[in-house]
N, C-alpha and C positions, 0 to 999 in steps of 0.2 A: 504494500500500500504506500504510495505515492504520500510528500507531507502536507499538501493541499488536501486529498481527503481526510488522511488525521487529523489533519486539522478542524477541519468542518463537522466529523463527528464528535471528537470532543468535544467543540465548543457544544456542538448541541445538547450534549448529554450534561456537560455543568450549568448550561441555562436548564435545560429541564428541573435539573435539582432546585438551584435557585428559585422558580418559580413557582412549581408546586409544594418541596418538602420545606423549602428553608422560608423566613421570613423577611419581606423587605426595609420594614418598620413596625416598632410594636403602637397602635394607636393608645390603646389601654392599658393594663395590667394584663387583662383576660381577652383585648381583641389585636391582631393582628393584619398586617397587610399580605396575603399570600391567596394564591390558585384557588384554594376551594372555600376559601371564607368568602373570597369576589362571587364566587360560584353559586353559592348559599344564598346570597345576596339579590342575587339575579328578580327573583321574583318580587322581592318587598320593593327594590330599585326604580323596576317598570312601572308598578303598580303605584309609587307613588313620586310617578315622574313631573308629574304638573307640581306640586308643593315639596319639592327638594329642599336641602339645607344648602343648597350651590348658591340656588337665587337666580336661577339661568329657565330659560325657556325649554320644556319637555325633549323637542327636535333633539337642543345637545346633550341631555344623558342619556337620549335613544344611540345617539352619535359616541358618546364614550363609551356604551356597552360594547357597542360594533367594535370600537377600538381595541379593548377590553379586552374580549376575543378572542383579535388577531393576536394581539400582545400572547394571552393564554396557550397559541398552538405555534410559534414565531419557531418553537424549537424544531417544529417538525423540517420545516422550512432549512433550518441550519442542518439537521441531520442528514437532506437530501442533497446539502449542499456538494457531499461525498459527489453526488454525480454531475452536477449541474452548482457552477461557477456563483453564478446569477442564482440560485437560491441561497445559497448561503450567504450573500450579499445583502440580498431582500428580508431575510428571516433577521439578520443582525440589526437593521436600523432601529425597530420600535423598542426591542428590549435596551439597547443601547442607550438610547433617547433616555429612554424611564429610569434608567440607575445612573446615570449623570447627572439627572435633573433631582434627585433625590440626595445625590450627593452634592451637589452646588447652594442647595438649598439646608442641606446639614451644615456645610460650612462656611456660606455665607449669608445664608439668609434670603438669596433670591429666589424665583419660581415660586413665591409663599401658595399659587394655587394648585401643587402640585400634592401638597398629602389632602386637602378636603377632596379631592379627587380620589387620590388613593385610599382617601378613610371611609370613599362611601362603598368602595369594593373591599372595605376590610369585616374579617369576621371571628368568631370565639375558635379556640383552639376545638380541635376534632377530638385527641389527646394530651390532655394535659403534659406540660411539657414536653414531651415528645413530639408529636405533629401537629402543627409547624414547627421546627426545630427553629427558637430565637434564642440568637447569641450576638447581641451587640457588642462591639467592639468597641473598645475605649471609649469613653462619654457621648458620643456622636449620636444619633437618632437614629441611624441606617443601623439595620442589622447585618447578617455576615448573605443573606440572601440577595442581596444590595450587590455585594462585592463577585458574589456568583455569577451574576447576571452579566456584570459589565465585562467581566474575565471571559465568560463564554463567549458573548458575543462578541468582545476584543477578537476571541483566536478565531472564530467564525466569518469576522470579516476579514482578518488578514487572508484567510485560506481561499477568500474571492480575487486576491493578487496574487496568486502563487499558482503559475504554470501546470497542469496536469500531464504526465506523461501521455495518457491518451489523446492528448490536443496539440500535438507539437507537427 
């Protein structure tokens, strides 16, 4: 295996983690920002899309679900990446996007719209302490699924510039 595809499935496989087992932020004590808490989430979301806590018109948190989504399956996208240059490309941008803006907003304070966003896809642990697995790292707000995300799709994107033996 050529390092463009290891590349691509790694990454995909440490965003997968990142995204469903690990946590990106803990909103609460007891709620978390991660895959199946957004998941969980889905129907109370929809349901009460007209009087949101955003303050924004229904359209856009029908539009962040959509987003949401994509964000939730981006790994499969970087997985395929193994075969096809241009997925693994396209699968890196959103998760990328999300754990930059998570971290820029940890450490500087900017994007402040970016955890009510994430806090409204956040949900109670499945398993206490165990699933979601949250371990912040030094004082910061991001957890260690924060750092998964951006790592995978780091290696996920590189492996969209890196030549394939089969395409030369």
């Amino acid at each position: 295996m050529d390092t463009g595809k290891f590349l691509a499935l790694l990454g995909g496989i440490i965003t997968f983690a990142g995204t469903w087992w690990l946590t990106l932020f803990a909103v609460s004590a007891t709620e978390f920002a991660y895959a199946v808490g957004g998941i969980m989430q889905y129907s109370n979301i929809i349901a009460n899309a007209a009087s949101n806590a955003l303050g924004v018109d229904p359209w856009v948190i029908y539009l962040l679900v959509v987003f949401y989504s994509i964000y939730l399956i981006s790994f499969i996208f970087q997985l395929l990446g193994g075969k096809s240059r241009i997925s693994a490309f396209i699968g890196s941008i959103l998760p990328l996007a999300v754990g930059v803006m998570i971290m820029v907003y940890s450490l500087f304070g900017s994007f402040s719209i970016i955890m009510p966003i994430m806090g409204t896809f956040s949900g109670d642990a499945v398993i206490e302490g165990w699933f979601p697995f949250n371990y912040v790292i030094g004082s910061q707000i991001e957890a260690i699924g924060t750092y998964a995300i951006i790592f995978g799709s780091l290696l996920a994107f590189i492996s969209a510039f890196i030549p394939r033996k089969d395409q030369y």
